[in-house]
C-alpha positions as CSV (number, residue, x, y, z in Angstrom):
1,X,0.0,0.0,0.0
2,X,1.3,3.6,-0.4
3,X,1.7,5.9,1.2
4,X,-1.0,8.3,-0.2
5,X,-4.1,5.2,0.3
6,X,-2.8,4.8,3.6
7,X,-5.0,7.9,4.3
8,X,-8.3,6.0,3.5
9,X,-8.0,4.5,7.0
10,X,-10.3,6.4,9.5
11,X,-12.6,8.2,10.0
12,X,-12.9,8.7,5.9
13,X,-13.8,4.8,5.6
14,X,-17.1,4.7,8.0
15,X,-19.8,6.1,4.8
16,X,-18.4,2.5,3.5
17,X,-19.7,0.6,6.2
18,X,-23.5,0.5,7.5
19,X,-22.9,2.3,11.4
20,X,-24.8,5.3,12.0
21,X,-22.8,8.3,11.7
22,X,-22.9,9.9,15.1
23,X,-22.1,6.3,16.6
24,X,-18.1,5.8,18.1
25,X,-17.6,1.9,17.3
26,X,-14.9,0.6,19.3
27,X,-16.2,-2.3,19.8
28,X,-15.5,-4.4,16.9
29,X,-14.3,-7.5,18.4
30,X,-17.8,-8.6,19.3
31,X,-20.1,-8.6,16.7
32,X,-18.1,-7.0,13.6
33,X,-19.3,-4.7,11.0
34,X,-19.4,-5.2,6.8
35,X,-18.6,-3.2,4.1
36,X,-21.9,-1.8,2.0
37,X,-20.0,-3.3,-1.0
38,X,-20.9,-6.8,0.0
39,X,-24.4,-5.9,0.0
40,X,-25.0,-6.5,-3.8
41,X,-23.3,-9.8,-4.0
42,X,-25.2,-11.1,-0.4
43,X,-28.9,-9.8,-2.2
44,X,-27.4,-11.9,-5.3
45,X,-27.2,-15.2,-3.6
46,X,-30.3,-14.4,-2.2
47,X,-32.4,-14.0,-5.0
48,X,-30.6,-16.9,-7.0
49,X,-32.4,-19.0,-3.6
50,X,-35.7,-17.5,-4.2
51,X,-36.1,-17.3,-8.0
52,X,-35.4,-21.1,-8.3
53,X,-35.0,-22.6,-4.7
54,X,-34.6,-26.5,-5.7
55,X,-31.9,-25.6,-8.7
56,X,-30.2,-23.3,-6.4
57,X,-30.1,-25.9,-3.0
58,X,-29.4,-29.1,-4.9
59,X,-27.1,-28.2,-7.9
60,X,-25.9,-24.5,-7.4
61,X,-24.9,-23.9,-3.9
62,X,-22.0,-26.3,-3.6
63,X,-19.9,-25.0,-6.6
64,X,-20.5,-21.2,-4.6
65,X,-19.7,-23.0,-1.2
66,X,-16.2,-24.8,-2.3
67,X,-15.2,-21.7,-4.7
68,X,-15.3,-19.3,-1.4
69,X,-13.8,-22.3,0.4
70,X,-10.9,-22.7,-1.7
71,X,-10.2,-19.2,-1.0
72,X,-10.4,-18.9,2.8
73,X,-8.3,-22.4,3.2
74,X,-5.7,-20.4,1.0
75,X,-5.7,-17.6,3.3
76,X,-5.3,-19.5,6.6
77,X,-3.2,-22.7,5.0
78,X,-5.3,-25.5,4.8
79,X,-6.5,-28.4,2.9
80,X,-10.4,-27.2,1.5
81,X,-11.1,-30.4,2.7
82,X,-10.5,-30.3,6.2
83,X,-12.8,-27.1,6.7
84,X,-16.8,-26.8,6.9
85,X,-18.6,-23.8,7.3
86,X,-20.5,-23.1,10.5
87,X,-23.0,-20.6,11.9
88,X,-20.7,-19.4,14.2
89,X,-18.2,-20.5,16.7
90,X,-20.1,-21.5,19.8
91,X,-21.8,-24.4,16.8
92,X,-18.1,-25.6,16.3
93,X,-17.2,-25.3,20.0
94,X,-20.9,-27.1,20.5
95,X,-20.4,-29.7,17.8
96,X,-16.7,-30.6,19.0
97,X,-16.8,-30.8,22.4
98,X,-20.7,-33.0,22.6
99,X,-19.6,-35.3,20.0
100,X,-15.8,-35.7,21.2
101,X,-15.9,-39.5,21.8
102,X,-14.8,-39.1,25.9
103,X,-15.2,-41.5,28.3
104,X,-16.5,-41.4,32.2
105,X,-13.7,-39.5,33.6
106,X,-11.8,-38.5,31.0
107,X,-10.2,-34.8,31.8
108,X,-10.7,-31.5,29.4
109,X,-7.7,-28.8,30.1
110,X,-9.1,-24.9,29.6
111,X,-8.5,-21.2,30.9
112,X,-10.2,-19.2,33.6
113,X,-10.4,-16.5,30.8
114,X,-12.3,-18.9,28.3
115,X,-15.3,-17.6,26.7
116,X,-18.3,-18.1,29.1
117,X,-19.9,-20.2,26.3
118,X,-16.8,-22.6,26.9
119,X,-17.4,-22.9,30.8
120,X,-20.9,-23.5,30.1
121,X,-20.9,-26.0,27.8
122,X,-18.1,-28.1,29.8
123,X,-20.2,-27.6,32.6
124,X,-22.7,-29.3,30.3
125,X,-20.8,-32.0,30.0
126,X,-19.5,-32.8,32.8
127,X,-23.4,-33.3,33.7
128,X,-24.0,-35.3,30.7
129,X,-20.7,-37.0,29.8
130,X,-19.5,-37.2,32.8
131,X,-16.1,-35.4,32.0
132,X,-14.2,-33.2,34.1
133,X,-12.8,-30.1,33.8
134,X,-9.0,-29.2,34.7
135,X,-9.0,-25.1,34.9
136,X,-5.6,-23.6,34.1
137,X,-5.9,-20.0,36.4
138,X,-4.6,-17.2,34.5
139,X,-4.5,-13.4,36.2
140,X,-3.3,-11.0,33.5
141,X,-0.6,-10.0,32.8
142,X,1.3,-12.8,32.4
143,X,4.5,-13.5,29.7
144,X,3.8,-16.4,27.2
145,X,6.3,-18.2,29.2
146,X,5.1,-18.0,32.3
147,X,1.7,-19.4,30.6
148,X,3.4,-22.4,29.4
149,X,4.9,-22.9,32.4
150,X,2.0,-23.1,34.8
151,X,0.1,-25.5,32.3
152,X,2.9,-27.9,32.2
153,X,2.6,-27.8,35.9
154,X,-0.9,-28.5,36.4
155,X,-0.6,-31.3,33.5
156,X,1.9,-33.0,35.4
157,X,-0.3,-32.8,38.7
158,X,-3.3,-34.3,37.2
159,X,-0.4,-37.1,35.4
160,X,-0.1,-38.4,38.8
161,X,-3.1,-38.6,39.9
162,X,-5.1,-41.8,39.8
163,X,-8.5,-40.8,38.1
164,X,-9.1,-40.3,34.7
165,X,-6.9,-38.2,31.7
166,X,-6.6,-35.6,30.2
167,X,-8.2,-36.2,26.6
168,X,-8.6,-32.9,25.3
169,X,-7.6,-29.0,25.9
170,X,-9.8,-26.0,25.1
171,X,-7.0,-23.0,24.3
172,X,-7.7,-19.5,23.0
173,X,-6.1,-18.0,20.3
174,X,-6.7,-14.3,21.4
175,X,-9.1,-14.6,24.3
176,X,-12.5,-12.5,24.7
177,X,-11.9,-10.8,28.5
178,X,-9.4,-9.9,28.4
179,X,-8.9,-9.2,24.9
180,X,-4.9,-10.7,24.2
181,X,-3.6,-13.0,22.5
182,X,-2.6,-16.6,23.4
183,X,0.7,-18.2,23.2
184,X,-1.4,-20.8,21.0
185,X,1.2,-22.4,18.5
186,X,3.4,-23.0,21.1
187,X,0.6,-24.6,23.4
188,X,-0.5,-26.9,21.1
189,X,3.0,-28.3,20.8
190,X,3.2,-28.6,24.5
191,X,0.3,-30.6,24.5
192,X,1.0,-32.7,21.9
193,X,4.5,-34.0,24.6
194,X,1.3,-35.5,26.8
195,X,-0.7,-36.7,24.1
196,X,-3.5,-34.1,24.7
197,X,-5.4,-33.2,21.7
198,X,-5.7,-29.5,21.0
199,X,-9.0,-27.3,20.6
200,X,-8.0,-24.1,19.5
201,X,-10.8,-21.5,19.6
202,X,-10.1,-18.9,17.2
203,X,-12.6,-16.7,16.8
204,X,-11.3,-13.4,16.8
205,X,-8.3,-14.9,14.4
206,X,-9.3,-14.7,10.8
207,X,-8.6,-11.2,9.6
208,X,-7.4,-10.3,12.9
209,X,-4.1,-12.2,12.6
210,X,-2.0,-14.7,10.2
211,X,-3.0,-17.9,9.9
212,X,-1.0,-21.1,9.3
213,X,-3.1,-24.0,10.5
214,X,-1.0,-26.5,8.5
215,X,2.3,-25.5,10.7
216,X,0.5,-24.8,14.1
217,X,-1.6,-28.3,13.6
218,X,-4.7,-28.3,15.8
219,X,-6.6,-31.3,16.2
220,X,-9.6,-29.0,15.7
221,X,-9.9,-25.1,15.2
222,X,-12.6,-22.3,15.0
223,X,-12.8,-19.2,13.7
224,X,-15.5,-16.4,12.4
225,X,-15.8,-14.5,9.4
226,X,-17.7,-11.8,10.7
227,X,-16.3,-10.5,13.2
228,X,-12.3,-9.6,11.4
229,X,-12.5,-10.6,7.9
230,X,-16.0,-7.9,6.8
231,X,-18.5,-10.7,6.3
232,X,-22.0,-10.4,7.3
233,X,-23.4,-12.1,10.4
234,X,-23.3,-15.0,10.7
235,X,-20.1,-16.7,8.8
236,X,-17.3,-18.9,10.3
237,X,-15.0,-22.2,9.8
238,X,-14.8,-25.4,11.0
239,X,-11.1,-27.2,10.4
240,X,-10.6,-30.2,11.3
241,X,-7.6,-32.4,10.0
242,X,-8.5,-35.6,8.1
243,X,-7.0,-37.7,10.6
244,X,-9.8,-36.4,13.2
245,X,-13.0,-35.7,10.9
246,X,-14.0,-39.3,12.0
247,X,-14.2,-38.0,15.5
248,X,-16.5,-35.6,15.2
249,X,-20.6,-34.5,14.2
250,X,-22.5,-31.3,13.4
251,X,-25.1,-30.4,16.1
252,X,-27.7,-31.2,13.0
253,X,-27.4,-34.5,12.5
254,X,-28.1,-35.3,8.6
255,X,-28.5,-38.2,6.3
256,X,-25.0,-38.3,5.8
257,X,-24.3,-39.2,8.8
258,X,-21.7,-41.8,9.9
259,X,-20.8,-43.9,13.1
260,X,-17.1,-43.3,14.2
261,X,-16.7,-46.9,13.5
262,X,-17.8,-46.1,9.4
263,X,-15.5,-43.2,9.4
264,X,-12.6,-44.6,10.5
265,X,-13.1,-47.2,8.1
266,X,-14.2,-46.0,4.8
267,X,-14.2,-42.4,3.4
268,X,-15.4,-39.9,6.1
269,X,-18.7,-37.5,5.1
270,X,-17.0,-34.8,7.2
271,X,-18.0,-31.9,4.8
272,X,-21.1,-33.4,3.5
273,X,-22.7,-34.0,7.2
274,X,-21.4,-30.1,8.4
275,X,-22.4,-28.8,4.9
276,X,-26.3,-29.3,5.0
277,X,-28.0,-28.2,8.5
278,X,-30.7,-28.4,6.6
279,X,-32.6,-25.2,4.4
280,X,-30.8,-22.1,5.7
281,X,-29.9,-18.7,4.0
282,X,-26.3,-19.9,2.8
283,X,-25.7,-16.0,1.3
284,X,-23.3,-14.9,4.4
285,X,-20.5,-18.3,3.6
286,X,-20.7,-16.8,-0.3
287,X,-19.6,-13.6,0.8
288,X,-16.2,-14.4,1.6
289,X,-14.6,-14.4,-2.0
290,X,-16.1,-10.5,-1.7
291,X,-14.7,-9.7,1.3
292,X,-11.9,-10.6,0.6
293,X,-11.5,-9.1,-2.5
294,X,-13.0,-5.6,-0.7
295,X,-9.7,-6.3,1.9
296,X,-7.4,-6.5,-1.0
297,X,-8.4,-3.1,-2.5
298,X,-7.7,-1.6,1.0
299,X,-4.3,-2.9,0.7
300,X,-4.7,-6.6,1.4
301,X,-4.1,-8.3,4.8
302,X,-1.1,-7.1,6.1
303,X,-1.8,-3.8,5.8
304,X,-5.4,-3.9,7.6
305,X,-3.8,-5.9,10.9
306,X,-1.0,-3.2,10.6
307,X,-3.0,0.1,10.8
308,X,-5.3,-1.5,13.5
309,X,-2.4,-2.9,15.6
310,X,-0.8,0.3,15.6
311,X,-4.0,2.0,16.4
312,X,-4.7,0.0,19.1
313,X,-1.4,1.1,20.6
314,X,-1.6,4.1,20.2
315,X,-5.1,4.4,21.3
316,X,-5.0,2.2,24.0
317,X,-1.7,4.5,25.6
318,X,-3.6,7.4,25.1
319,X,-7.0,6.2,26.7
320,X,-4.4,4.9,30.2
321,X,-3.0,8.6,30.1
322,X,-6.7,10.0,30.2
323,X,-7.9,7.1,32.8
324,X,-4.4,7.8,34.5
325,X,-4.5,4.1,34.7
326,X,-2.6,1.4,32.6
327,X,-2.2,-0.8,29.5
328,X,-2.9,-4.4,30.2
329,X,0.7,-5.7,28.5
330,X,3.7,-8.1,29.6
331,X,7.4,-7.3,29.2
332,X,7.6,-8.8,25.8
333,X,5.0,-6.9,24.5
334,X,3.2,-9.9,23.6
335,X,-0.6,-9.4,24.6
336,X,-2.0,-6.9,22.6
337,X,-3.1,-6.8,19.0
338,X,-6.3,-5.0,16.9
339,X,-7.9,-5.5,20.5
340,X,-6.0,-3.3,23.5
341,X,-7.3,-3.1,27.4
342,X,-7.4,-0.4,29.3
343,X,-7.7,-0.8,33.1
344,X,-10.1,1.5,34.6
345,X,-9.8,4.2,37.7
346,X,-12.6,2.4,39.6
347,X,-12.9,1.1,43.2
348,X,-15.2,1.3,46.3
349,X,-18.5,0.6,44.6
350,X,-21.3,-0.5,46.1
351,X,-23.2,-2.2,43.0
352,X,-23.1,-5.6,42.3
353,X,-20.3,-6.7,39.0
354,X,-23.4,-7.5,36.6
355,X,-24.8,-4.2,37.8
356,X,-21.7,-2.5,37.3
357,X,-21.0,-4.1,33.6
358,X,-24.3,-3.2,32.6
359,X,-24.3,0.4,33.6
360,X,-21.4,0.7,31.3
361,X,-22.7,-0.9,28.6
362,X,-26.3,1.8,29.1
363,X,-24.3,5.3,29.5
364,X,-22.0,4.1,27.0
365,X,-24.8,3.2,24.5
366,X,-27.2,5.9,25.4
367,X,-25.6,8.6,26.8
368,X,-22.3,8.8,24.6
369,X,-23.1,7.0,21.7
370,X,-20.7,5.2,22.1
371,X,-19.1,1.0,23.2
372,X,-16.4,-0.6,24.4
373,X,-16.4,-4.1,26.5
374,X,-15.5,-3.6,29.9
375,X,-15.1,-6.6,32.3
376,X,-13.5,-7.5,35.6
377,X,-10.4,-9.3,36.2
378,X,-8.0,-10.3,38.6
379,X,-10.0,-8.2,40.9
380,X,-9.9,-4.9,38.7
381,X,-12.3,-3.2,36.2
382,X,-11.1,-2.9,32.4
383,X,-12.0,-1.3,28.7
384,X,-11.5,-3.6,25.8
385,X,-11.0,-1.2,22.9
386,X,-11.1,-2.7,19.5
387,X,-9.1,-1.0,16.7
388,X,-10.5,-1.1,13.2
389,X,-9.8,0.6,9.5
390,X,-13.1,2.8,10.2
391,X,-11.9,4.1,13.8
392,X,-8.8,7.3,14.3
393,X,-6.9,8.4,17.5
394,X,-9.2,10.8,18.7
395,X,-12.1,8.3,19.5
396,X,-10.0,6.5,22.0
397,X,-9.4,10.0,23.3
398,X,-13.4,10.8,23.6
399,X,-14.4,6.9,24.6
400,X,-11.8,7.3,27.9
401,X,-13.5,10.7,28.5
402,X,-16.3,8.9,28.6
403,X,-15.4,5.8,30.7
404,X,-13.6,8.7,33.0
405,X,-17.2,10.3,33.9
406,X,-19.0,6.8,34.4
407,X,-16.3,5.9,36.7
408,X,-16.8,8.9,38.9
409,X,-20.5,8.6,38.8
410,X,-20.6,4.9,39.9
411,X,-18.1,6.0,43.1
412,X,-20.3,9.1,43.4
């Protein structure tokens, strides 16, 4: 990119996106946002389903399906074959972890800062399957190091113990709350020493970071589409490597379903049982070849991650100087990425933490027109901002304002 359409980052870019103009949206990580120039080809696929429905879901979908596949598996390094679109990533996390073939007592490693759709639905199985769950504490900041440290040590713990393995591990990539980024790749080799198979949930990875899932090597992996890579809601990616796809089912169970045993033994339906959860609106998955060519007149990928990074960083140092607080970030500068957090000036309050979150989340909304997720860990109160190619310095500077003036009310 040159220098010159550099400056169509900001504030310049947000008449190309569908948020209301008086709206501050710095919260990108959670839902996303998509260009207007998708619109056209997402009305397209739609009316192709309308004017002719049975020509369009029995012959013409699946060329649309494996062309925008073939595209996305060349982006993050993968095999077409070993990926399968999903409605989001709590239906991969859902479809892996309740047809995982475990056994009464078998173990599942995760995070205290896993997604509360994780802790739920191991909860769910530990009342169903029986398994139990091993959790890793993590209280920010920590080095990658000192990550992979303290989960060797807990593996080793439950290694001598006499009462079940650990089968499986449920790791982040870059977690939700906090908003930082995993030492993943190198987790997944350390699990691989204990013969622990690897769950990597990615879904703030695809457009937010660079993707090699043939040299990291999950034994399964998530992602979405919309939230980084511009596609509309919902879009994102099932990958699982051949040598697993026996292993696991969709949450809709079709007629191309196969026993494990079948699997194993012939050739596995892995695309064919996650491609058809029956008559949906497909349009969002056949968006991707757009959105991705949309990304590549913006400069392409490595110039998107870039300008958010760095606005991140910038932002997120100028929203602590406001605050007069901090940046959540280890010596090796290994935390933070699109996504930056911002701890907050706020003690001695008498409301409850779900009262607290929530009043955030109102003035924000309401009074300031304006968002940013703010959470509570390791016993203090932060702002995840999220950086995007629509979003300039000075918003970071107004959002902390803002978060400055809830603070002092809620001490008030």
């Amino acid at each position: 990119m040159t220098k010159d359409s550099q400056k169509t980052f900001g504030r310049a870019m947000r008449s190309e996106f569908f948020l209301e103009p008086e709206y501050t949206p710095l919260n990108h990580g959670a839902f996303g946002a998509w260009p207007r120039a998708l619109l056209p080809v997402l009305h397209k696929y739609q009316m192709e389903a309308e004017s002719h429905p049975d020509r369009w879901l029995r012959r013409w979908l699946y060329p649309e399906l494996d062309s925008n596949r073939q595209r996305l598996a060349a982006l993050i390094h993968c095999h077409p074959e070993e990926m399968s679109f999903i409605a989001n990533a709590s239906h991969g996390l859902c479809s892996i972890l309740r047809s995982f073939p475990f056994n009464k007592g078998d173990k599942v490693l995760c995070f205290s800062t896993a997604f509360n759709v994780t802790e739920r639905t191991l909860t769910y199985m530990k009342d169903t399957h029986h398994c139990l769950t091993v959790t890793v504490e993590l209280a920010y900041p920590l080095s990658d190091q000192a990550i992979l440290d303290k989960t060797r040590s807990i593996i080793e713990e439950e290694q001598a113990k006499d009462n079940g393995r650990i089968r499986l591990a449920v790791v982040d990539a870059i977690s939700s709350t906090p908003g930082v980024r995993f030492p993943y790749e190198a987790m997944v080799r350390l699990l691989r020493e204990y013969d622990i198979m690897s769950f990597v949930d990615g879904a703030h990875t695809i457009g937010h970071l660079p993707l090699n899932l043939h040299e990291t090597d999950p034994d399964f992996f998530i992602s979405t589409c919309h939230k980084w890579l511009f596609t509309p809601r919902s879009s994102a990616i099932l990958y699982v490597p051949k040598r697993n796809q026996h292993l696991i089912q969709p949450l809709v169970i079709n007629e191309f379903y196969q026993s494990p045993q079948e699997a194993a033994n012939s050739v596995c339906n892995f695309q064919a049982a996650f491609d058809w959860p029956g008559a949906i609106d497909f349009s969002n998955f056949l968006c991707i070849n757009a959105a991705l060519d949309y990304r590549a007149s913006l400069g392409g990928e490595e110039a998107i991650q870039a300008y958010c990074t760095d606005l991140a960083q910038k932002g997120g140092q100028r929203a602590a100087e406001i605050l007069g607080t901090q940046v959540m970030e280890n010596e090796d500068r290994t935390l933070s990425t699109c996504m930056i957090n911002v701890e907050l000036p706020l003690s001695n309050v008498s409301k409850s933490d779900h009262e607290i979150s929530q009043t955030f989340v109102d003035k924000l909304m309401y009074d300031y027109h304006a968002l940013v997720t703010v959470y509570k860990h390791n016993h203090r109160w932060w702002a995840r901002f999220s950086a995007q190619v629509y979003n300039e310095l000075d918003e970071f500077e107004d959002v902390a304002k803002a978060l400055a003036k809830i603070c002092k009310e809620l001490e008030a």
